[in-house]
N, C-alpha and C positions, 0 to 999 in steps of 0.2 A: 685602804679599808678592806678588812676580811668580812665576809658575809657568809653565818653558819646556820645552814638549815637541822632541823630536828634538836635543837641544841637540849632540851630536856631529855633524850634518847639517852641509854646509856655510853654510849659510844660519844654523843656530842656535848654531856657533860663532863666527859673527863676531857674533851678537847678545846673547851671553853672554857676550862679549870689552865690547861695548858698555856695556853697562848695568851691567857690574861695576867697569869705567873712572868711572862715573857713581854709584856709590854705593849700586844700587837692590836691594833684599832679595831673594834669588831662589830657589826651589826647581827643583830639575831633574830631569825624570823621563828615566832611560836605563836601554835595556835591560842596558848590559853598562856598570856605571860604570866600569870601568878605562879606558875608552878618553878620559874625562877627564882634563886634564892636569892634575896634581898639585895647582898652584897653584890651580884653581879650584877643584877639589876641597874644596879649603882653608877659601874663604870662601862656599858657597853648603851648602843642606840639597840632598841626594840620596834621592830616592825610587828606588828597583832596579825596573825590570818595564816591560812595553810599557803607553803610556798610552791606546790598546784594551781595555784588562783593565778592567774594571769597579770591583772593588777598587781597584787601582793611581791610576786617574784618581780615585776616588771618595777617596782619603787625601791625593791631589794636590791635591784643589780645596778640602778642609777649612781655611779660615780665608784663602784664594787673595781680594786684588783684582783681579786681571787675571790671561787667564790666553794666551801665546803657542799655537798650535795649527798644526800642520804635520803633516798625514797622509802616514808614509813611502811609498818606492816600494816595490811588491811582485809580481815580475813573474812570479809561480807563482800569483798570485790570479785567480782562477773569473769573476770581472769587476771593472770597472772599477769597480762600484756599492759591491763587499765591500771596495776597498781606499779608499774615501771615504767614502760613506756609514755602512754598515755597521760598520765602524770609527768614526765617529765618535758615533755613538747613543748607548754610556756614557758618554762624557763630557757631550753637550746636556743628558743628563738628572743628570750631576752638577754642570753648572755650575747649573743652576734649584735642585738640593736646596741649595746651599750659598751660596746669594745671590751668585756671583762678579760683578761688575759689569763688568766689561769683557773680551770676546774679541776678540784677532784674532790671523785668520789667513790664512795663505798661499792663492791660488790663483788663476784664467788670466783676460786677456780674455776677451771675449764675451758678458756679460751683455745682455739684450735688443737680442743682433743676431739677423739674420733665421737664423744658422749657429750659435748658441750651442746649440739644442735636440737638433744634428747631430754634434758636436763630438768624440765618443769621451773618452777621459780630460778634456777639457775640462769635459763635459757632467755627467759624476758629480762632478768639484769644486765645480760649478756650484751644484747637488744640496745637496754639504755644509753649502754656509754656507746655504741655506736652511733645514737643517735647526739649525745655531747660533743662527741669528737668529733662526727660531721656540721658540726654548727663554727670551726673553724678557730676554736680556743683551744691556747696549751691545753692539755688535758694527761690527767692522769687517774687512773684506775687500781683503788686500793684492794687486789685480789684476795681473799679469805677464805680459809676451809674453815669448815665448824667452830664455834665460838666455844671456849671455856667455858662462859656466861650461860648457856644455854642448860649444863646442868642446874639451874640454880630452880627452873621448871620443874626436875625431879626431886626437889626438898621435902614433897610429900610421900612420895614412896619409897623414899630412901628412912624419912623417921617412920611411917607404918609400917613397910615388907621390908624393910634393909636391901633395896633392892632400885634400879631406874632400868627403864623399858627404852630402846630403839628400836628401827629399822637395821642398823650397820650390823654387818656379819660380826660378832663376835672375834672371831681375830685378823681384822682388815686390820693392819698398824698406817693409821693416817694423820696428818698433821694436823693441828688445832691449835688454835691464839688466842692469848687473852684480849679483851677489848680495849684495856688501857694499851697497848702495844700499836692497835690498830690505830689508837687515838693516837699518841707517838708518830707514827709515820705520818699519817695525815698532818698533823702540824709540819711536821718537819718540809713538807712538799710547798703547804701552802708559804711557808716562810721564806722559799728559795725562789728570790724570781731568775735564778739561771735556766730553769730547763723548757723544752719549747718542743711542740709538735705532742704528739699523741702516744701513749703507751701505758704500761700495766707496768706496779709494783706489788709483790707477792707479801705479803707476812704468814711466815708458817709455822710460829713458833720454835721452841730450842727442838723437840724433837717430835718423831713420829709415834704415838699410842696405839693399841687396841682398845676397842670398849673393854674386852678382860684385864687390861694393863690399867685401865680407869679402874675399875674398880677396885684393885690392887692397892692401887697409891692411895684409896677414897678412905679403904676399910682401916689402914697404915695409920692416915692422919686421924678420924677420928675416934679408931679405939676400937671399934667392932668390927665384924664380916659384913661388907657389904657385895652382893650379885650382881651380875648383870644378865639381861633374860633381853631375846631379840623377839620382836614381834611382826609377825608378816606386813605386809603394805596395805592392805583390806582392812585388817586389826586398827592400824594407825589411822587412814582415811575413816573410818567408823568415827574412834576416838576424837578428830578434830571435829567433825562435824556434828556431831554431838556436844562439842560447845559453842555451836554456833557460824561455826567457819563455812563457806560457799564448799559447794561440793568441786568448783574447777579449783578452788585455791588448795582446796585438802588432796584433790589429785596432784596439783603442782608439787606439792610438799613429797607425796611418796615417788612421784618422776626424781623428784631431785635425789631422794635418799637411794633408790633404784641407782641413777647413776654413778653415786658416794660408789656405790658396793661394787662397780666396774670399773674404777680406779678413778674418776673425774678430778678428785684432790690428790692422786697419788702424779701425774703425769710433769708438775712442776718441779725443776732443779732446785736443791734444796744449796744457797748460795749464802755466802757472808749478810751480805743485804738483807736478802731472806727471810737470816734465823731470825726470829726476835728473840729477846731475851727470859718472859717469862713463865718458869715451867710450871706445870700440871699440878704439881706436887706444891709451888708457891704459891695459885691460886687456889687450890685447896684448904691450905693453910690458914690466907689469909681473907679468901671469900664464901666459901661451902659451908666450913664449920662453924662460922658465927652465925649464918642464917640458919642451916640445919638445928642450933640451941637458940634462935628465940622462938 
């Protein structure tokens, strides 16, 4: 039995799409199961409740070989540490009561670079899986630099200003993955019970970008000039809290982009393993420009 947290996330719907393509037994813990679509519904066991909950994660991991783990976003939380760590404590201490053999989970570059101890939201994921891996389970950690997905946030200022706003210096060239790829590796782990002890697998896409190399490829597939325009970390921390996000989470976020811009995603070896396979230019193609035209 696989048990996938977040499985409505985008990341753990394309991984629950996966493995159910594949045959593999799956329990699913979601807060709100209607947001499941029917069909899966169908063929997997549903646990109701967040898997934070003590309970919830502790009936989750009863008789679990493996178990996915993705700590959601939550940008009214008090820090970075309550929404990773914190969060994560019942579960390290139910995956040890109930012999689960293999964790992994999601979370960033950075591990023993000289910026990972610096990192804001980086730094408390960072946190987490040491906190998984000290509870005594295979463990593996799916490392990620910037999502593809994440422009999908600028779909408004890209159709008003032909234009999306970061923090990233303009020509930092650093690596970025789509989320089906991410979703890719994680099945791929969970389905392997050969490997044992504790460590980090990187997905870093086929290659390295700048934000001006995005916009490049953005303006290419859909037809027009699209810009890229960098914004200070004051500008950005304004902007999130301003819809609502805690002022430590919106600091977290410009710590994190602060250390993007000191290489934090540049410092991993770019390896066979590594590359994933899909480019900037295919996510463009095949996810930017349908949302950008409804």
């Amino acid at each position: 039995m696989i048990v996938i947290t977040a499985p409505t996330s985008t990341i753990g719907r394309q991984l629950v799409d996966d493995l159910l393509d594949r045959g593999a037994p799956l329990r699913l813990v979601a807060r709100d199961p209607s947001r499941l679509a029917p069909e899966v519904r169908a063929r997997v066991e549903v646990i109701e409740g967040s898997h934070g909950d003590a309970d919830v994660i502790d009936r989750a991991c009863a008789g679990a070989d493996a178990v996915f783990w993705l700590a959601p976003d939550d940008g009214d939380a008090l820090s970075a540490e309550t929404v990773y760590v914190d969060f994560t404590r019942p579960a390290a201490e139910a995956f040890a009561r109930h012999g689960v053999r293999r964790v992994v989970a999601i979370t960033a570059l950075g591990r023993g670079t000289p910026h990972g101890d610096d990192a804001g939201l980086v730094t408390s994921s960072l946190a987490m899986c040491d906190l998984i891996a000290a509870s005594g389970v295979a463990f593996r950690a799916v490392a990620c630099p910037s999502f593809m997905h994440n422009l999908l946030h600028h779909v408004g200022s890209i159709n008003e200003q032909d234009a999306f706003f970061m923090m990233t210096d303009p020509d930092l060239k650093a690596p970025m993955v789509a989320t089906r790829d991410i979703a890719a590796t994680a099945s791929r782990l969970l389905r392997d019970d050969t490997w044992h002890g504790s460590g980090q697998v990187a997905v870093l896409g086929p290659e390295d970008l700048s934000p001006t190399d995005m916009a490049r490829i953005i303006s290419e597939v859909i037809g027009r000039e699209v810009h890229y325009r960098q914004i200070p970390g004051p500008a950005l921390k304004a902007r999130m809290t301003g819809i609502g996000m805690t002022d430590a989470m919106a600091q977290g976020m410009v710590d994190m982009f602060e250390a993007k811009n000191r290489g934090l995603d540049n410092a991993e070896p770019r390896t066979t393993e590594s590359t994933t396979p899909t480019t900037f230019r295919q996510w463009c193609e095949e996810v930017l420009r349908p949302a950008l035209s409804n």
